[in-house]
C-alpha positions as CSV (number, residue, x, y, z in Angstrom):
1,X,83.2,-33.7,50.0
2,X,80.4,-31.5,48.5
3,X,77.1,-32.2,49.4
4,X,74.7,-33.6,46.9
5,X,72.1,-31.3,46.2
6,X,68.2,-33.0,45.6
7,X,66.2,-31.4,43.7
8,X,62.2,-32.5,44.4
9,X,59.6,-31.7,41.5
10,X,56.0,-32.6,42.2
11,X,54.0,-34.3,40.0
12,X,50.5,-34.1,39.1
13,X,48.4,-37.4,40.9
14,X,47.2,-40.1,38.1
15,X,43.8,-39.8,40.0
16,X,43.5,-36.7,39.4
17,X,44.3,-36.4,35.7
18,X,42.1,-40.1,35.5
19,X,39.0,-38.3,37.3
20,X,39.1,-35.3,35.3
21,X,39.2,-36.7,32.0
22,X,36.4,-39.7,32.7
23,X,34.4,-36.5,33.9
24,X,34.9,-34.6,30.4
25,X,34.6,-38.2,28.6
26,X,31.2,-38.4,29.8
27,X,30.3,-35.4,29.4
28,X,30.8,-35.9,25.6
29,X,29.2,-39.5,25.4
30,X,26.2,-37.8,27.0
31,X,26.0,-34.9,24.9
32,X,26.5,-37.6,22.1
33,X,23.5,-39.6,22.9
34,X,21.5,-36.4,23.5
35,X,22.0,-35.4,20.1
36,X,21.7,-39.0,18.4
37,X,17.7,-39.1,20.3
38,X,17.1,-35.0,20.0
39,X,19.1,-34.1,17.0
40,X,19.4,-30.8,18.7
41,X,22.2,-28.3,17.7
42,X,23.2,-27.3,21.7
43,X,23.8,-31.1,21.9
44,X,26.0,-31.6,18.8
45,X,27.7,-28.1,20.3
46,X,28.5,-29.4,23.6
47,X,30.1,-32.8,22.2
48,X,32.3,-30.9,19.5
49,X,33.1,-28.9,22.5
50,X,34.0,-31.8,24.9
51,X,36.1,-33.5,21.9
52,X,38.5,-30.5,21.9
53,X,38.9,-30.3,26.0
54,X,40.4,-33.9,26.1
55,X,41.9,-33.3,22.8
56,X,43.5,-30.4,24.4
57,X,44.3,-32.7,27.7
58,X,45.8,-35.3,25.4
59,X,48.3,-32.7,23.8
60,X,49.7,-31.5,26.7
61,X,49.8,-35.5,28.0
62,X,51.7,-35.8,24.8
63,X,54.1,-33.2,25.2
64,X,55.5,-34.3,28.0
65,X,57.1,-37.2,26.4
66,X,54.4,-40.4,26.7
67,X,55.7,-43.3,24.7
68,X,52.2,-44.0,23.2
69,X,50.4,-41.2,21.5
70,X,47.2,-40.7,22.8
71,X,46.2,-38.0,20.4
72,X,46.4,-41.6,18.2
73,X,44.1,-43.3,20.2
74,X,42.3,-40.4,19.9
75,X,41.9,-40.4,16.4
76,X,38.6,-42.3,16.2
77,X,36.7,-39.5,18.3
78,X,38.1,-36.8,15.6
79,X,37.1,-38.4,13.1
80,X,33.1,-38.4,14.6
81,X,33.9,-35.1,15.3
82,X,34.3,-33.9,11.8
83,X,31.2,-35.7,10.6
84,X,29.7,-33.6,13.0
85,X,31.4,-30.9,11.7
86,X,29.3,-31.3,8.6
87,X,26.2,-30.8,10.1
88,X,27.1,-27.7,12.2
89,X,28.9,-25.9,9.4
90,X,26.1,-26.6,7.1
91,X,23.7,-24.7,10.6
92,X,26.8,-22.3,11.0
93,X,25.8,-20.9,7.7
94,X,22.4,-20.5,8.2
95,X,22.9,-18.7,11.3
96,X,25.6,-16.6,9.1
97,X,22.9,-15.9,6.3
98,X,20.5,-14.8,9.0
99,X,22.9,-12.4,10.6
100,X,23.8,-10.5,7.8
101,X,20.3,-10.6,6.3
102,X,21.0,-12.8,3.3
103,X,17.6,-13.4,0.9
104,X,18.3,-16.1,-1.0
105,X,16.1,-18.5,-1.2
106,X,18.3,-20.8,-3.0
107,X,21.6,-20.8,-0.6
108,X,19.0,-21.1,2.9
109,X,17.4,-24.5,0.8
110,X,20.4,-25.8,-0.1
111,X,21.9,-25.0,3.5
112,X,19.3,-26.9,4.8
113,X,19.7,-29.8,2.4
114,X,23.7,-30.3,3.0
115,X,22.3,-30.5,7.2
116,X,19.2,-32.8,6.6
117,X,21.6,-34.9,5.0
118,X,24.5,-34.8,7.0
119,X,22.4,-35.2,10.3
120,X,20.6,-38.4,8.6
121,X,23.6,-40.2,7.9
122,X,25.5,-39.3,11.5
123,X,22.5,-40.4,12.5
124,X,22.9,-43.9,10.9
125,X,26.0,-44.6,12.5
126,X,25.3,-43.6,15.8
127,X,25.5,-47.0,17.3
128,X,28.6,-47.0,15.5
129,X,30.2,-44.0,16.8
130,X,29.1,-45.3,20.9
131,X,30.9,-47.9,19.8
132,X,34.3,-45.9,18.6
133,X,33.8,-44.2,22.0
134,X,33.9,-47.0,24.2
135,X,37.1,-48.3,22.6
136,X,38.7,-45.4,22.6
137,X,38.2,-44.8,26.0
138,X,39.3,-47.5,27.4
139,X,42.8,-47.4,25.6
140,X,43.4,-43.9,26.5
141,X,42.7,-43.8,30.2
142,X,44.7,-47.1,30.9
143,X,47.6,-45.4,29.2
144,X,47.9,-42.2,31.2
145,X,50.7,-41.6,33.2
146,X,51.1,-38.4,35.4
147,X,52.9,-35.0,33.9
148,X,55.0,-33.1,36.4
149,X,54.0,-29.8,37.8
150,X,57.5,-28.1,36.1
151,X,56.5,-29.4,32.5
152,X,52.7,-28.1,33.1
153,X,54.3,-24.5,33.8
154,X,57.1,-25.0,30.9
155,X,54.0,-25.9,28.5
156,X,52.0,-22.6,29.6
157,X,55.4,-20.1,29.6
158,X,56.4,-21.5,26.1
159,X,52.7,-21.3,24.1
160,X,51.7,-18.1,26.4
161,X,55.0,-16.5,24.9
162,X,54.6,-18.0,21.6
163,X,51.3,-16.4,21.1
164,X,52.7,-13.0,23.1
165,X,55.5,-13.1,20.1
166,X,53.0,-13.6,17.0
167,X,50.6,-11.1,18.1
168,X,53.6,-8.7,19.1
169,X,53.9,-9.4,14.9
170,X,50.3,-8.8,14.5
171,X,49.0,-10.2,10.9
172,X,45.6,-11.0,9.7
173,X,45.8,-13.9,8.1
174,X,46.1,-18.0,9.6
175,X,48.8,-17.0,12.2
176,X,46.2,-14.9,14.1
177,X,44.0,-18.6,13.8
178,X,46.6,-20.2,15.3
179,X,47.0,-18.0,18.4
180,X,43.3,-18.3,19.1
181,X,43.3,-22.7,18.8
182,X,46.6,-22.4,21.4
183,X,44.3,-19.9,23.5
184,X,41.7,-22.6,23.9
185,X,43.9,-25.7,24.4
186,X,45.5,-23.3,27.4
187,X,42.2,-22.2,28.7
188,X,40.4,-25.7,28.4
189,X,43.2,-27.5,30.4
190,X,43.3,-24.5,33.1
191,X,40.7,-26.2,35.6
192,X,43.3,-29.3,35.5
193,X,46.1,-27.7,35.9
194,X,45.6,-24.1,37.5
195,X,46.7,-25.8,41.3
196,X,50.0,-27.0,39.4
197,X,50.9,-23.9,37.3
198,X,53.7,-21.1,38.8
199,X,51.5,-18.5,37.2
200,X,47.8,-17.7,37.4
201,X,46.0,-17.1,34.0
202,X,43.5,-13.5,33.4
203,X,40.5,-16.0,32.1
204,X,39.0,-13.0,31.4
205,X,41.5,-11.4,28.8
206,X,42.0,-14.6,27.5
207,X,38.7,-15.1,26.3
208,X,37.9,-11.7,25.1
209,X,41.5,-12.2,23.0
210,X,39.9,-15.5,22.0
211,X,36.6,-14.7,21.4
212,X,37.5,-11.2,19.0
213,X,39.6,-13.5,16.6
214,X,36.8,-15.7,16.8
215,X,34.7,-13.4,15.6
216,X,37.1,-12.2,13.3
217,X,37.4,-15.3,11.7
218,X,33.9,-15.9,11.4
219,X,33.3,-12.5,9.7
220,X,36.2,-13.6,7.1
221,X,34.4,-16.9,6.5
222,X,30.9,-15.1,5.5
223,X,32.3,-12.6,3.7
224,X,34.0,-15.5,1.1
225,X,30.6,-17.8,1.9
226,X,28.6,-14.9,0.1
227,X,30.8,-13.7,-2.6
228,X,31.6,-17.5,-3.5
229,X,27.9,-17.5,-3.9
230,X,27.8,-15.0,-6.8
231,X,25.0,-13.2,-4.0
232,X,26.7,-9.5,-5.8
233,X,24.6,-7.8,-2.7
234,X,27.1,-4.8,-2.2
235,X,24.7,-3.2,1.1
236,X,25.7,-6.9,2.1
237,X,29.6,-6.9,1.3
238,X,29.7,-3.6,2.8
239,X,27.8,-4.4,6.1
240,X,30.5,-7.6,6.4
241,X,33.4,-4.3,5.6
242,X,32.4,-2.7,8.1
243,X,32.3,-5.0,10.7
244,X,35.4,-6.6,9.4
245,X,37.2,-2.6,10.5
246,X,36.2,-2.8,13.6
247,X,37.1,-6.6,14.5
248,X,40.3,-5.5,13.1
249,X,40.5,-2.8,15.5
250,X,39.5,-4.9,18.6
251,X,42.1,-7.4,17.7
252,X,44.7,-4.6,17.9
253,X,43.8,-2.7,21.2
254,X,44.2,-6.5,22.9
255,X,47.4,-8.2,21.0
256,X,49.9,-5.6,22.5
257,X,51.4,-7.1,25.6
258,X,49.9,-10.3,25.6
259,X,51.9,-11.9,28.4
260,X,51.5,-9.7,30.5
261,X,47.9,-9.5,30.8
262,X,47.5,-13.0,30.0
263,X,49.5,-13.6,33.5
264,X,48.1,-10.4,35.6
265,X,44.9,-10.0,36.6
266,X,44.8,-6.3,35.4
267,X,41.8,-5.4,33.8
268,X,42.1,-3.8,30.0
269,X,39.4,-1.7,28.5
270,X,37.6,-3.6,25.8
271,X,34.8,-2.3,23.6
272,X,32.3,-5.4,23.8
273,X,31.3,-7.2,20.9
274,X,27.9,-8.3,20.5
């Protein structure tokens, strides 16, 4: 009679999963608050920031097949998170204008107009929001249930070869986006999951690969900020050229053989961005 074969897969403790995202959860409320009494831009930074490393927790949560959705329950946080959005793009601009040495006095008032007024009414709402928080909170953490230490490493090979295949494809246009948001969600969830994974993850390349769409992307969003503006500053549009050639360039000396230095810990040359 054959012998039955038992197959043991360890799973990643509830406590642990519980503990890291109250830890991240307060870190938001608390950056939250800090902004609401400050109205400083690091605070409203550092909340947008938190929202997306429990967002990122709750999608892999969610991929490994929990009845509820907690990206759902979740939904009230996004949606203080875009209002916030409103006030940083608005301060995203500014810093944009001031980069590229923009004078126009009408875009910096009016810049400054959409982020007076977007911070005033995020403002209002503030008790609000706490509110929304504590709410959500409470739903999500009494409905997380433990992932298993195979589907943590399935969900890393999969999106790590994913990405590895569409920059293998290099194009410059949303896909390249896309790579970078799957970057993050990997990279914010790594402290969680990093004693559970088969593979250990080059932080470094990963954030430079990150960080050069980023900048990328950024470049592409001034360059249709100021020419949607009617500025018709051509030193400008060619300054924003430029730099667009050489973001361009970056992006292709790190896309080739992206699994393999994503998984290694093999340094690659890099020209550094300021």
């Amino acid at each position: 009679m054959p012998g039955i074969i038992v197959v043991w897969q360890h799973t990643m403790k509830k406590k642990e999963e519980k503990e890291y995202f109250n830890t991240e959860w307060k870190d938001m409320k608390t950056a939250l608050k800090a902004y609401l009494e400050t109205g400083d831009q690091d605070d409203l930074h550092k909340f947008r920031v938190e929202v997306k490393r429990l967002r990122a927790m709750l999608i892999l949560a969610d991929s490994a097949g929990n009845k509820s959705s907690l990206q759902k329950e979740f939904k009230p946080v996004r949606q203080i998170f875009k209002k916030a959005g409103d006030i940083r793009n608005a301060y995203i601009n500014l810093k944009l204008a001031k980069e590229y040495k923009v004078e126009d006095d009408a875009f910096v008032i009016d810049q400054n107009r959409q982020m007076e007024e977007a911070a005033n009414a995020f403002k209002l709402k503030g008790e609000k929001y706490t509110d929304k928080l504590k709410a959500a909170h409470k739903v999500i953490e009494d409905r997380i249930k433990p992932i298993s230490d195979t589907h943590i490493s399935q969900f890393y090979s999969e999106h790590l070869h994913l990405i590895s295949n569409s920059l293998a494809d290099l194009r410059f246009d949303d896909s390249l986006h896309e790579c970078r948001k799957w970057i993050k969600i990997l990279l914010y969830n790594y402290k969680l999951v990093e004693p559970s994974l088969q593979l250990k993850l080059n932080e470094g390349y990963l954030h430079n690969v990150q960080c050069a769409i980023g900048d990328w992307h950024d470049n592409m969003l001034a360059k249709e900020l100021f020419t949607a503006n009617e500025l018709k500053d051509s030193a400008l549009l060619a300054r924003i050229n430029r730099k667009h050639t050489k973001l361009e360039n970056t992006i292709r000396k790190l896309a080739p053989d992206f699994y393999s230095f994503a998984t290694t810990t093999v340094e690659q040359m890099v020209e550094q961005l300021s």
